[in-house]
N, C-alpha and C positions, 0 to 999 in steps of 0.2 A: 488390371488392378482389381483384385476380392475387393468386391463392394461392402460384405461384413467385417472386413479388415483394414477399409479404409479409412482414416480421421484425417478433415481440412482442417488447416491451420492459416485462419484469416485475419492477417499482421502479424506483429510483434516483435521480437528483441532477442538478446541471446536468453533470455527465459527461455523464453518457445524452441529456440533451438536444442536445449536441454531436453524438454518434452521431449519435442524428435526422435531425439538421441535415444532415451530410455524407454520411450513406445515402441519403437524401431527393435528395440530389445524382446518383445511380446509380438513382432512380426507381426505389427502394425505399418502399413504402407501409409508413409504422412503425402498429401497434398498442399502445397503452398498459394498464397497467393497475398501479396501485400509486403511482404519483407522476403529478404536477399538470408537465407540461411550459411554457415558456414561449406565450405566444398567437401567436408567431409560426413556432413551429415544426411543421410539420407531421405532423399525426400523427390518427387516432379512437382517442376515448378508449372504453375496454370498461367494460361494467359490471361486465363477471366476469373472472377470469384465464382459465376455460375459453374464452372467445369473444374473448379474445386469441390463444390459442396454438391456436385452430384455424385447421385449414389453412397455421400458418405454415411457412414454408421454414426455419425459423430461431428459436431464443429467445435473448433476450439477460437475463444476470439482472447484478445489482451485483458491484462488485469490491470487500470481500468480497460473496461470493455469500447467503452465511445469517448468522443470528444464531448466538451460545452455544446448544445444547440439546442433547437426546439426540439423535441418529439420526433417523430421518422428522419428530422432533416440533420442530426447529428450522424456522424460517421465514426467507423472505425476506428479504433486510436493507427495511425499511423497508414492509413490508405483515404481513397476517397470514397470508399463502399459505404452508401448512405444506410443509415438503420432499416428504413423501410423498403428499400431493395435488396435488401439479403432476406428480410424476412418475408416477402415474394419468393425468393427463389428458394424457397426450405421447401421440404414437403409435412404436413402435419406429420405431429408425432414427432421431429426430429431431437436429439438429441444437442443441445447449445447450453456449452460453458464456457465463464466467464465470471464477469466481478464486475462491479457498481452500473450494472442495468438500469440504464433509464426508467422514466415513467411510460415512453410507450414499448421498449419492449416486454416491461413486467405485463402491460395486455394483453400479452400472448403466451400466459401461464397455461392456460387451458388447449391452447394450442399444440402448442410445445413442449419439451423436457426440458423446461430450462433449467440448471444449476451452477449456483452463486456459489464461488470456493470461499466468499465471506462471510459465509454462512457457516463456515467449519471453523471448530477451533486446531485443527489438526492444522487446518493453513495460518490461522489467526496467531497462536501464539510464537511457531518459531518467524513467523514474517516479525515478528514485534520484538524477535532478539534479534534479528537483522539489523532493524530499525536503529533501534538501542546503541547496539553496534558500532555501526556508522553513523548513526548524533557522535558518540563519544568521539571516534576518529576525526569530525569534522573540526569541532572543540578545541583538542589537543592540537591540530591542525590552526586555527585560526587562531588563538588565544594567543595573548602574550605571557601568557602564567600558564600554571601547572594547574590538572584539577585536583591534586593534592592539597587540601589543606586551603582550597577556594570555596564559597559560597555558592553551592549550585540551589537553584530554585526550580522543582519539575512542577508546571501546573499540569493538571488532572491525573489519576491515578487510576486509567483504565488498564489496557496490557500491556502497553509501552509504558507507561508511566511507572507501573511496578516493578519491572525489568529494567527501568535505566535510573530508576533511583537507586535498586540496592545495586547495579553495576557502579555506580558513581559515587558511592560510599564506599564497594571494595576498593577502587581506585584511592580513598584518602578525603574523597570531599567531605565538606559538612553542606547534608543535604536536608533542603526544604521542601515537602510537595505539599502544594496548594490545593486543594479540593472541596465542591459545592457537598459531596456528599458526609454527611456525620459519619457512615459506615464506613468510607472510604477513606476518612481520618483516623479512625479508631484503627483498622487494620494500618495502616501506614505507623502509628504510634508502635503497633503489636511488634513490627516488623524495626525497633529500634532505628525511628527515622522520626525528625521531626516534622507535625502536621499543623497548618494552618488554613483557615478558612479562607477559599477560592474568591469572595464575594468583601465587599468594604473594606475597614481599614488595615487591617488582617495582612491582606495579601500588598496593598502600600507600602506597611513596613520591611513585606520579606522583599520589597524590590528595590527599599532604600538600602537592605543590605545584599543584596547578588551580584558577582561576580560575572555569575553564566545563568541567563534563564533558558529551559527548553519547553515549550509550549506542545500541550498532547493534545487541548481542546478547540475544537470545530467552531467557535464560535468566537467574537470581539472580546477577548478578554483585557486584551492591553493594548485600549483605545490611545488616543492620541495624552489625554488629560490623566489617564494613567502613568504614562509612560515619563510623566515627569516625575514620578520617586524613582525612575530607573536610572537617574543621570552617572551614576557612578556604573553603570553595568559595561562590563565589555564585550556580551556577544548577547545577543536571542537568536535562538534556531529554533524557528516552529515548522513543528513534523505534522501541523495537522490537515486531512484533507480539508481539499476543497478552494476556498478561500482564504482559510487560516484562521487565527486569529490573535493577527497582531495587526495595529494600525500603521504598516510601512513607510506613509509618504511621511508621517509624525515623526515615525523614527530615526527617517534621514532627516529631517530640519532639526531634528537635537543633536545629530551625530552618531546616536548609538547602534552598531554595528547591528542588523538583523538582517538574517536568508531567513526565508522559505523551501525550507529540503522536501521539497515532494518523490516519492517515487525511490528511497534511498537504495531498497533491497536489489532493484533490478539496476542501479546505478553501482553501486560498490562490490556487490556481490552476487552478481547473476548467474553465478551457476549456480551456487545455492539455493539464491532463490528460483533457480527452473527448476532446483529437484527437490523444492519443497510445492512448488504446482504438480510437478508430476506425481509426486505421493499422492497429492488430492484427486488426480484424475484416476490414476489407479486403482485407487477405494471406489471412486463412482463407477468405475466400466464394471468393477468387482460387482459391486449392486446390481447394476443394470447387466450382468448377464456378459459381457462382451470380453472378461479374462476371470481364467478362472482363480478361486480362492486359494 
């Protein structure tokens, strides 16, 4: 195996397998180790993660990159390859992409090449028509009504939020996004959508009137003592990492239907979403020299 043409791939899903498929295309020799690839995609699979990432030009890990843990002691998403034994076995200078890096591997900036694909907007926006996407799919899917002519309520109005408001408006709804920012009201108005303030009584009333609320932000926004102007609501779906924020065990003591969709793009739609990683990898080997322009 060209050790300048090799890239490990440690975990992942049929995202990664797409990578594969389309690196493989630029006669890239992929390395495995941590997930079962399809048998038609080319790739050696390792026994070890060390005899993956040796000699590679390259590592590729999941987008998110590790699990919840402390520091070195979180792993891989989807192996038991601990953070601070991969990063043992890199050699300085290596090349590692990826997405939501912990706090100890961002200590090994200076180390490393590390690069975050959420740091692009080339990943950022069509991952957020994915998103978008599949909210809506889930909706229409769970709902007893139509989003025609329903009450949708989107809080925040980052890139998901502007993509599945005005998708949920072409659909028919009569849409609401709730948001902390002035700016981000003003464009939301611009964009013939009604806006109302994310914070006090504002956002109470748009949940005594919702139908469907879909939550974009990171944080408690519909605590438990909230979530009693939501009584008439028939779905929440919060798409937001992390935590979320919606108060869950609240929402089942009222009854009111709420997931937490994490991870929608690589669940509903993963080949798209591996060939919207792969465009991002390809820009970066383009930079760093490893395919040409």
């Amino acid at each position: 195996m060209r050790t300048d043409k090799k890239v490990a791939i440690i975990g992942g899903d049929a995202r990664q397998e797409e990578v594969a498929v389309i690196l493989g295309t630029h006669d890239f020799e992929i390395a495995v180790y941590g997930f079962e690839p399809r048998a038609d995609v080319p790739h050696t699979k390792c026994r070890t993660f060390e005899d993956a990432v040796q000699s590679a030009c390259a590592v590729l890990l999941p987008v998110p990159s590790f699990s919840k843990g402390a520091s070195g002691g979180a792993t891989v998403n989807g192996t038991a390859v601990k953070a601070s034994a991969l990063m043992q076995a890199l050699p300085r200078g290596q090349r590692v992409v990826g997405g939501f890096f912990n706090d100890f591997i961002e200590q090994y900036q200076d180390t490393f090449r590390l690069y975050n694909v959420l740091t692009s907007e080339s990943f950022q926006i069509p991952n957020a028509v994915l998103t978008a996407e599949s909210a809506i799919e889930i909706a229409i899917r769970k709902l007893p009504i139509s989003l025609w002519n329903s009450n949708a309520l989107v809080i925040g109005y980052g890139r998901i939020g502007k993509i599945l408001a005005a998708a949920l408006r072409e659909l028919g709804a009569h849409v609401t996004v709730a948001a902390r920012s002035a700016d981000a009201r003003a464009l939301a108005s611009a964009n013939h959508i009604t806006a109302a303030d994310c914070a006090g009584h504002d956002l109470d009333l748009c949940l005594r009137r919702a139908d469907v609320v879909f939550n974009t932000v990171p944080a408690q926004i519909l605590t438990g003592e909230r979530l009693l102007y939501a009584s008439r609501c028939r779905l929440i779906l919060d798409l937001a990492s992390g935590d979320g924020g919606v108060d869950f065990s609240a929402a089942e003591r009222m009854e009111i239907p709420a997931l937490h969709a994490l991870g929608l793009p690589g669940k509903s739609a993963p080949v798209s979403a591996g060939r919207i990683l792969a465009a991002c990898v390809e820009d970066y080997f383009r930079k760093e020299g490893l395919m040409k322009s």
